[in-house]
C-alpha positions in Angstrom: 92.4 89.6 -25.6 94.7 87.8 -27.7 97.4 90.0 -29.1 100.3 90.0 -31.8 103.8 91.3 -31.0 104.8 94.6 -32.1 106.4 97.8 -31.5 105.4 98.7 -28.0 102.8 100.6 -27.5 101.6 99.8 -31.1 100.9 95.8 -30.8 97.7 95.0 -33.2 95.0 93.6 -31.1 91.2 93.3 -32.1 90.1 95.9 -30.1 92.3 98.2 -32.3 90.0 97.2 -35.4 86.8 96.6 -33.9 85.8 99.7 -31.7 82.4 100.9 -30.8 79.3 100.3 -33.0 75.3 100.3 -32.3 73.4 97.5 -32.5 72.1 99.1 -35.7 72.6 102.1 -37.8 70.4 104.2 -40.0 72.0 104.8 -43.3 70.3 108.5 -44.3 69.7 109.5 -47.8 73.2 111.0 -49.6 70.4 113.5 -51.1 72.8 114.8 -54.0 75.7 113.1 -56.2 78.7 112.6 -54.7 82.0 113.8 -55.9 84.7 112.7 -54.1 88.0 110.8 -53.9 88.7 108.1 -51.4 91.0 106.6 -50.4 90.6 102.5 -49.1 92.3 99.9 -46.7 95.1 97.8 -48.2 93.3 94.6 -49.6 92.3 91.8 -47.9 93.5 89.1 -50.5 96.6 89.9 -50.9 97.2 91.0 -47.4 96.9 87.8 -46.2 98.5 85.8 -49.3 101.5 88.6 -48.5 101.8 87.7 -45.3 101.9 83.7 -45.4 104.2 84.1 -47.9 106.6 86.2 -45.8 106.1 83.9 -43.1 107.8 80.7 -45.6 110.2 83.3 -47.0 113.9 83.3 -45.9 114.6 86.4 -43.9 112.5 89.4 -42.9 110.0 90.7 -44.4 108.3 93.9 -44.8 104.7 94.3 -45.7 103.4 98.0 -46.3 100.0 99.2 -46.1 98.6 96.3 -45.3 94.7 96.0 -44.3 94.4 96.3 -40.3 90.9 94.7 -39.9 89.6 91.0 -38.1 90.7 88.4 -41.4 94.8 89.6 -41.1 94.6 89.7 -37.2 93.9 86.2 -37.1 96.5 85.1 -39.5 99.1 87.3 -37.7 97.7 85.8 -34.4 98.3 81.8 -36.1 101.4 83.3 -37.0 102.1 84.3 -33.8 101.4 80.9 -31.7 103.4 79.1 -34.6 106.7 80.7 -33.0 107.1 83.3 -36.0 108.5 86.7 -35.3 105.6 89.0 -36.2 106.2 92.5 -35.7 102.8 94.5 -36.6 103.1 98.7 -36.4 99.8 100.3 -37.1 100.9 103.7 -37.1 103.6 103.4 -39.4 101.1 100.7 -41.4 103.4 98.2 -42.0 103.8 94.2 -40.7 107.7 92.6 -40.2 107.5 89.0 -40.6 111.1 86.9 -39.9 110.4 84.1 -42.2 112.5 80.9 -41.8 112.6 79.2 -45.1 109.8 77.0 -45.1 110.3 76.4 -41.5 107.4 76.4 -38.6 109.3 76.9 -35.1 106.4 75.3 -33.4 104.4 72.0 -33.3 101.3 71.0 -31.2 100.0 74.0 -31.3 96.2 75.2 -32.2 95.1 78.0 -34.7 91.8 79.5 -34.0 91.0 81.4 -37.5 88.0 83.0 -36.4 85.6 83.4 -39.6 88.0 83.7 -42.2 88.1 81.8 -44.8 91.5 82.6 -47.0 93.1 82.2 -43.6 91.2 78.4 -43.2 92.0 77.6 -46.7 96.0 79.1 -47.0 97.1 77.7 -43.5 96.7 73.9 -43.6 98.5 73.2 -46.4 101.4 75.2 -44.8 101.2 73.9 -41.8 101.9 70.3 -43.0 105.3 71.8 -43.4 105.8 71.9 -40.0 106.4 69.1 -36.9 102.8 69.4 -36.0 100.2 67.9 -35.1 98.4 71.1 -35.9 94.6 71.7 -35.4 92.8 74.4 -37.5 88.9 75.7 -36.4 87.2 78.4 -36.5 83.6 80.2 -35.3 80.6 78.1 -35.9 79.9 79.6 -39.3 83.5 78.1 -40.4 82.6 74.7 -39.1 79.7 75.0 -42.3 82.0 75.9 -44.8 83.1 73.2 -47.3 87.0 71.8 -46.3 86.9 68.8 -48.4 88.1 69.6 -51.4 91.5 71.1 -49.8 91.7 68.1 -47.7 91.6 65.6 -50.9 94.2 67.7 -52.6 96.7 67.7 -49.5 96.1 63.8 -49.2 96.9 63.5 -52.8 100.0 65.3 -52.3 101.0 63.3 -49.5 100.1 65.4 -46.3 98.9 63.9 -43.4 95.0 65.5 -42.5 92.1 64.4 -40.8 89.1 65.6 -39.7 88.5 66.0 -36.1 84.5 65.7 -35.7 82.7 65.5 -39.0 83.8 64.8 -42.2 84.3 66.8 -44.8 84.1 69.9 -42.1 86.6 72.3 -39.7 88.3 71.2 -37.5 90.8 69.8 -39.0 93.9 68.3 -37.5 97.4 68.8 -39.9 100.3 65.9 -39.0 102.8 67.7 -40.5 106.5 66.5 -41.0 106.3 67.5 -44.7 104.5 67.9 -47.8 105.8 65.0 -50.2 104.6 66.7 -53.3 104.1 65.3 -57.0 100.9 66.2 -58.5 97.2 65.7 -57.4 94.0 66.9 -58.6 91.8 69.6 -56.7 88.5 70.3 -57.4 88.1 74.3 -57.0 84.6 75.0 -58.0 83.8 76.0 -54.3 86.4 78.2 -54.0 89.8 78.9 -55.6 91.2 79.4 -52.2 92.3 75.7 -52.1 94.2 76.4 -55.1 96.1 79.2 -53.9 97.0 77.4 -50.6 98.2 74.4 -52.0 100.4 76.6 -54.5 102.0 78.9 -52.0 103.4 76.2 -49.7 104.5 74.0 -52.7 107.7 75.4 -52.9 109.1 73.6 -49.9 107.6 70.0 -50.7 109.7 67.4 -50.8 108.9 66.8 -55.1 108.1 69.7 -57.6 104.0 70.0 -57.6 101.7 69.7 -60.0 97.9 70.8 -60.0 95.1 69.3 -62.3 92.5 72.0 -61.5 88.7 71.6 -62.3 86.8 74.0 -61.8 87.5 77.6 -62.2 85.5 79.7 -59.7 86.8 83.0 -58.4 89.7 82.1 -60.8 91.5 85.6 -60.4 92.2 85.2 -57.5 94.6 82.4 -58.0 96.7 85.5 -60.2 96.7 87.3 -57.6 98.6 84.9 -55.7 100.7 83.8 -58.5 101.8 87.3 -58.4 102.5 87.5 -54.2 105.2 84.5 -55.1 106.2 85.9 -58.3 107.0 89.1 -55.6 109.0 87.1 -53.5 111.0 84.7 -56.0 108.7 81.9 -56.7 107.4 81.2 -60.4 104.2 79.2 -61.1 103.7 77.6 -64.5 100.4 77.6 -65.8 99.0 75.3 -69.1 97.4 77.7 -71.5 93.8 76.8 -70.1 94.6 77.4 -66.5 93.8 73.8 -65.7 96.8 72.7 -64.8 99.6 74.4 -62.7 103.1 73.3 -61.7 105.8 74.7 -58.7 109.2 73.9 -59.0 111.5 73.5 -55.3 112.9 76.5 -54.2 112.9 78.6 -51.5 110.7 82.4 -51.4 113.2 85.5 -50.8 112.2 88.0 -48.1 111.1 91.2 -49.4 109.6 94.4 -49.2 105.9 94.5 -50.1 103.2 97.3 -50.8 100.2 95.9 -50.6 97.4 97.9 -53.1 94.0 99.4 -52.1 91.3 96.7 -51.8 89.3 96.5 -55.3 86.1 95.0 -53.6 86.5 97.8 -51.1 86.4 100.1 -53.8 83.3 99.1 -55.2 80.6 100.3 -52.9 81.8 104.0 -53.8 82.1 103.7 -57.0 78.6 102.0 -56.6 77.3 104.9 -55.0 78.9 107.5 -58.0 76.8 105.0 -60.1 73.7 105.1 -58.5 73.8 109.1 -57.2 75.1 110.1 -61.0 78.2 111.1 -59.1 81.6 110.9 -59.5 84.4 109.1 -57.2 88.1 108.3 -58.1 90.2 105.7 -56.0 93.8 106.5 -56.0 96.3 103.5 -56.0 94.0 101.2 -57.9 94.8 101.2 -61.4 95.0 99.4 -64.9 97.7 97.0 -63.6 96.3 95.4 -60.9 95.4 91.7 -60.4 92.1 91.9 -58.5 89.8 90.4 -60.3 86.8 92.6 -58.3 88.1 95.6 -60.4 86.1 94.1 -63.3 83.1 95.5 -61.5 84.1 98.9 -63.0 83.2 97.2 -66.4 79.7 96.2 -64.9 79.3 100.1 -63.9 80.1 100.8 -67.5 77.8 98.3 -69.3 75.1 100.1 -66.6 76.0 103.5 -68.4 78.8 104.7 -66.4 81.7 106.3 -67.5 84.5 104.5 -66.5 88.5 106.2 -66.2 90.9 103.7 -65.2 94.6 104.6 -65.3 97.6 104.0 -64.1 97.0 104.7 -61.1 93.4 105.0 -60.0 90.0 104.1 -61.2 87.4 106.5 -61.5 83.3 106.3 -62.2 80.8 109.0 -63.0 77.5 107.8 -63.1 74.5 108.2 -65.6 71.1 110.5 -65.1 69.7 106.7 -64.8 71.6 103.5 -64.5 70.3 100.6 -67.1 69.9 96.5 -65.5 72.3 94.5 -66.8 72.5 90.2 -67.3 76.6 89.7 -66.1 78.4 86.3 -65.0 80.1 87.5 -61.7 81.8 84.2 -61.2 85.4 85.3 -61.7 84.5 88.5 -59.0 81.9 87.7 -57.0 83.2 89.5 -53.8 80.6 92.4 -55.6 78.2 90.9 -56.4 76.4 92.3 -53.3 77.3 95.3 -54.3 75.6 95.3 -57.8 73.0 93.7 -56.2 72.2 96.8 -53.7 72.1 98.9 -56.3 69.9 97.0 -59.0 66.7 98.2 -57.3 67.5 102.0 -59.2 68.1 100.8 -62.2 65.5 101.5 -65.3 65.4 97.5 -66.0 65.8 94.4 -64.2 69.4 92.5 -63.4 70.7 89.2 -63.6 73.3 87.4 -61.4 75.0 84.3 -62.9 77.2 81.8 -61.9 77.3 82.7 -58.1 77.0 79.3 -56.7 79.7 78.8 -54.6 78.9 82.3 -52.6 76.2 80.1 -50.9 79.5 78.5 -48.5 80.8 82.2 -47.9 80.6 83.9 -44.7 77.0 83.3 -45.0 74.6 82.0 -47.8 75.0 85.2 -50.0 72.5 84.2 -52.5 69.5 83.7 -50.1 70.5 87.0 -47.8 70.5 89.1 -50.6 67.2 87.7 -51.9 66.2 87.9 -48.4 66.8 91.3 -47.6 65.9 92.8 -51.0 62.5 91.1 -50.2 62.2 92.9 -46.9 62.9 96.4 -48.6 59.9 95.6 -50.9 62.1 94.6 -54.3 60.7 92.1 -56.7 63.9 89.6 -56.6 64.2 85.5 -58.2 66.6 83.8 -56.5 67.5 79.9 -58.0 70.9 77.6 -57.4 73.6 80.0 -58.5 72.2 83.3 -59.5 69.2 86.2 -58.7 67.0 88.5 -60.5 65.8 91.8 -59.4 63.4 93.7 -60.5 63.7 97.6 -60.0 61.4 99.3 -57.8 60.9 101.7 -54.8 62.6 101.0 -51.2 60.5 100.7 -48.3 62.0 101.2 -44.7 63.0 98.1 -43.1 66.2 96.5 -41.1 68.7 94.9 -42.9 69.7 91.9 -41.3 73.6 91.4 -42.1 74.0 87.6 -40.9 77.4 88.7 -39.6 78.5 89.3 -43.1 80.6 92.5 -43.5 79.5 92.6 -47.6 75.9 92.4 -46.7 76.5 96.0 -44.2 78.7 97.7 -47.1 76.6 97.5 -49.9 73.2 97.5 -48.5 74.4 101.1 -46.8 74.9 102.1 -50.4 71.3 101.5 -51.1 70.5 103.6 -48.2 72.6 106.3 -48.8 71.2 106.4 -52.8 67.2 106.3 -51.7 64.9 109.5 -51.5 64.2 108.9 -48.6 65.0 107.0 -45.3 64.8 103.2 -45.6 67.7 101.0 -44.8 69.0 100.6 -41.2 71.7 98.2 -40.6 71.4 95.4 -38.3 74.9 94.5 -36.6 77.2 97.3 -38.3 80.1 96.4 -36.7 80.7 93.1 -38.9 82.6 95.5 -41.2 85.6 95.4 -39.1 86.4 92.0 -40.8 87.3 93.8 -44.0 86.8 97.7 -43.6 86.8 98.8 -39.8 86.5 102.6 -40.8 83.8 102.0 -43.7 81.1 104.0 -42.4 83.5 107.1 -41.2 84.3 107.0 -44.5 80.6 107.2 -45.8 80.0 109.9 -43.2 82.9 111.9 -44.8 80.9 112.0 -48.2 78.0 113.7 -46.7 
């Protein structure tokens, strides 16, 4: 088992995160609203953006709270094999990363980045930093997802890339010996990952970079990374429409970082406050954060929820009966599988727009929810880039996951909100890519 340096006794290895779990699990009825606070992992997004960017940062770094789960183990692991100093403490919950100051100590080396895909899209770019040659794949799944539009950008920015079996598709193979800079276009309708890659290792190209974005998919997440290198010294420039951004030269000071509760985390219980007519209040995840997923407390609210967010937390308290809803989920689409679980208890259908580019995620999101939905016995439309579901009565089936930890999370809601048994999970354990403890933390509401 690969492993990642740390305090001894306390290294981070995948066997920390990934434990013991059936080969399914029956979700049982919740049989009452909840009423509860909970509290969830650091998130995934800007765990990993907080990390790369301490890596490229000059000095050490300290990361706090950061998410422990399968997507930061194998950026810590890359790190790891690149030559960086990467100190990882679970107990105390905090990462030390020496950063060199745009520097990677080693070249010729391989990254294996498993099936995540900020990890896929943030490391190349980076890398061509470095001496190289570097070669980036992943699990069979990764080799599916789209690569090319990064790839384009990094050529137009001067970095050396090519693919190493088909085109378009992981692996890739990174020259390295610098990133030349100036300004390129990138095309981010599949993902805005490509965007925030490209952004966080332009500071140490050779010219100031410019981005001419189209596309604007997932677009908050690209503030949340603008506000990681904001963190650590490093100003983006955006045009007023977001469609073109510029990075000056300059190198990212080493910081301390707290890294804030996950907001897509967060949704499946204040999902389940929603759907139970309960209540649930997230401490830590308030009115000033950047995650764009925490716009799925205004969906509860249009659904008849009343919403608290404050400072410092969010809170939900749900409705005698929630109402459907027609929403674009474009800019937060991380829950849409979430609103999609709990659309069969509404009083009138929902609609799902503009979720295209989920169809390239850890698996085809749009079909497996349509899929599944089916097999419980709800009427659902699926087209190109959106679903409709009609509300109606669970039947008992198993929920297939496709290896995707979304898919477990918010179809257990569904389970925990019917009147009687119906969902069992196929493959639980894929929630250790996100949320390793998710259904302890279910099991605690009971």
């Amino acid at each position: 088992m690969s492993r990642v340096e740390g305090v001894p006794g306390r290294d981070f290895t995948l066997d920390d995160v990934r434990g013991e779990f059936p080969e399914t699990l029956e979700i049982g009825p919740l049989g009452r609203p909840v009423d509860a606070e909970v509290t969830v992992p650091g998130s995934k997004s800007v765990t990993n953006r907080a990390l790369l960017v301490a890596a490229l940062a000059d000095g050490v770094s300290t990361i706090k709270n950061p998410l422990f789960s399968d997507d930061p183990y194998y950026l810590l692991e890359s790190l790891a094999r690149l030559g960086f100093d990467v100190r990882a403490d679970m107990q105390a919950g905090e990462v030390r990363v020496a950063g060199l100051a745009g520097g990677i100590p080693r070249g010729g080396v391989g990254v294996f980045v498993g099936n995540a895909g900020t990890v896929a899209r943030f490391l190349p770019p980076a890398l061509a930093l470095g001496p190289g040659p570097y070669t980036v794949d992943g699990v069979p799944r990764m080799r599916e997802r789209p690569i090319k539009d990064l790839v384009d950008a990094m050529r137009g920015l001067g970095a050396g890339v090519e693919y190493a079996d088909k085109d378009g598709r992981f692996p890739i193979v990174v020259r390295g010996g610098g990133l030349p800079g100036g300004r390129t276009v990138v095309r981010a309708g599949g993902s805005s990952q490509f965007v925030s890659g490209l952004i966080m290792a332009a500071p140490y190209a050779e010219h100031a970079v410019t981005l001419d974005v189209e596309g604007r998919e997932s677009w908050p997440y690209v503030g949340v990374t603008a506000g990681v290198m904001r963190h650590f010294g490093v100003e983006v420039e955006a045009d007023g429409g977001f469609g073109r951004l510029s990075v000056a030269r300059g190198p990212y000071r080493a910081r301390r970082f707290e890294v804030e509760p996950d907001a897509s985390a967060a949704s499946y219980f204040l999902a389940l406050a929603a759907v139970t007519g309960g209540r649930v209040r997230v401490p830590g995840l308030g009115s000033g954060s950047s995650q764009g997923d925490l716009h799925f407390a205004d969906v509860l609210e249009k659904m008849g929820c009343d919403v608290d967010l404050g400072d410092d937390h969010v809170g939900v308290r749900g409705p005698e009966r929630l109402r459907g809803v027609e929403v674009d989920m474009g800019a937060f689409s991380d829950t849409m599988m979430t609103l999609a679980a709990i659309a069969p208890f509404a009083s009138s259908p929902t609609t799902i727009t503009n979720i295209g580019h989920t169809r390239h995620q850890e698996t085809d999101r749009i079909s497996a929810v349509a899929t599944e939905l089916a097999r419980l016995g709800v009427g659902v439309e699926e087209w190109r880039d959106g679903l409709r579901i009609t509300p109606g009565p669970l039947r008992p089936a198993v929920v297939e996951t496709y290896g995707d930890h979304r898919m477990a999370m918010a179809f257990a809601v569904a389970g925990l909100a019917a009147p009687a048994p119906a969902v069992t999970i196929g493959d639980p354990g894929c929630v250790t890519k996100t949320f390793p403890g998710y259904f302890r933390v279910l099991d605690g509401l009971r």
